[in-house]
C-alpha positions, 0 to 999 in steps of 0.5 A: 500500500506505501509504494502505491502511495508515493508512485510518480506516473506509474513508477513505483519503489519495490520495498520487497525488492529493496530488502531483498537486495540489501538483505541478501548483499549481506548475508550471502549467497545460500541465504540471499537465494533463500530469501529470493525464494521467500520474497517471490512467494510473498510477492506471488501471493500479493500479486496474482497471476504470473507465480511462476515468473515471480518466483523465479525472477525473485530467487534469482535475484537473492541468488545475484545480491547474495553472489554480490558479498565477497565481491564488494565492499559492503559497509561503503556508501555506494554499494547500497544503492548500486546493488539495490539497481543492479538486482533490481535490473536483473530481476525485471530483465528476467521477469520480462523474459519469463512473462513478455506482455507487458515489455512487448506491447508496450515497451515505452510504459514498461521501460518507464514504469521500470525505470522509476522502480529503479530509481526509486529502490536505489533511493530507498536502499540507503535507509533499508540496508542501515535499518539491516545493519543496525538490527544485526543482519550480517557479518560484523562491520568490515574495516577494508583499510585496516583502520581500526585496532 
């Protein structure tokens, strides 16, 4: 209901998503493809219709967030929003390729409905993954440059 709230013409955040990319980037790769997996069921059971596409764009995700753990930073600032885009991205490219509709007959709509999500889950990363991380979620706090005794 909040992200239909504050959608701008058409655009909306995915908070689902949004947690799931967060989430997964820091507790890696098993148990980001497990929450994937969670987060498409939640979502085909809000959303019904295309269970099988959601299921499986959403466990690919965790499983790409997730993969995303040993390979970067994870207490930088950037890396919230750029892997809330980048998991975003991968799971709209595989939704579209399961269940094309939508992207095929109209491609202007789909691509500015998706581009707005996309922007928009970026935004929302920074707040989420600092919620995450200050409940626990995750190893402890990285020090990459040795900066701390």
């Amino acid at each position: 209901r909040v992200a239909h709230a504050i959608q701008i013409r058409g655009a909306q955040p995915d908070l689902l998503l949004v947690v799931l990319a967060c989430g997964a980037s820091l507790v890696g790769g098993t148990r980001g493809t497990l929450l994937g997996q969670w987060a498409g069921l939640l979502w085909a059971a809000m959303q019904p219709g295309d269970f099988g596409s959601l299921l499986v764009s959403r466990t690919l995700a965790g499983a790409f967030a997730g993969a995303l753990q040993p390979r970067v930073i994870r207490d930088s600032q950037i890396v919230p929003p750029l892997a809330a885009l980048a998991t975003t991205l991968v799971c709209e490219a595989v939704f579209a390729l399961m269940a094309p509709a939508f992207a095929v007959h109209q491609p202007r709509l789909w691509l500015r409905v998706v581009g707005g999500g996309l922007l928009y889950n970026a935004l929302l990363a920074f707040p989420v993954y600092f919620l995450l991380r200050r409940l626990g979620i995750g190893e402890p706090v990285e020090d990459p440059f040795a900066l701390r005794s």
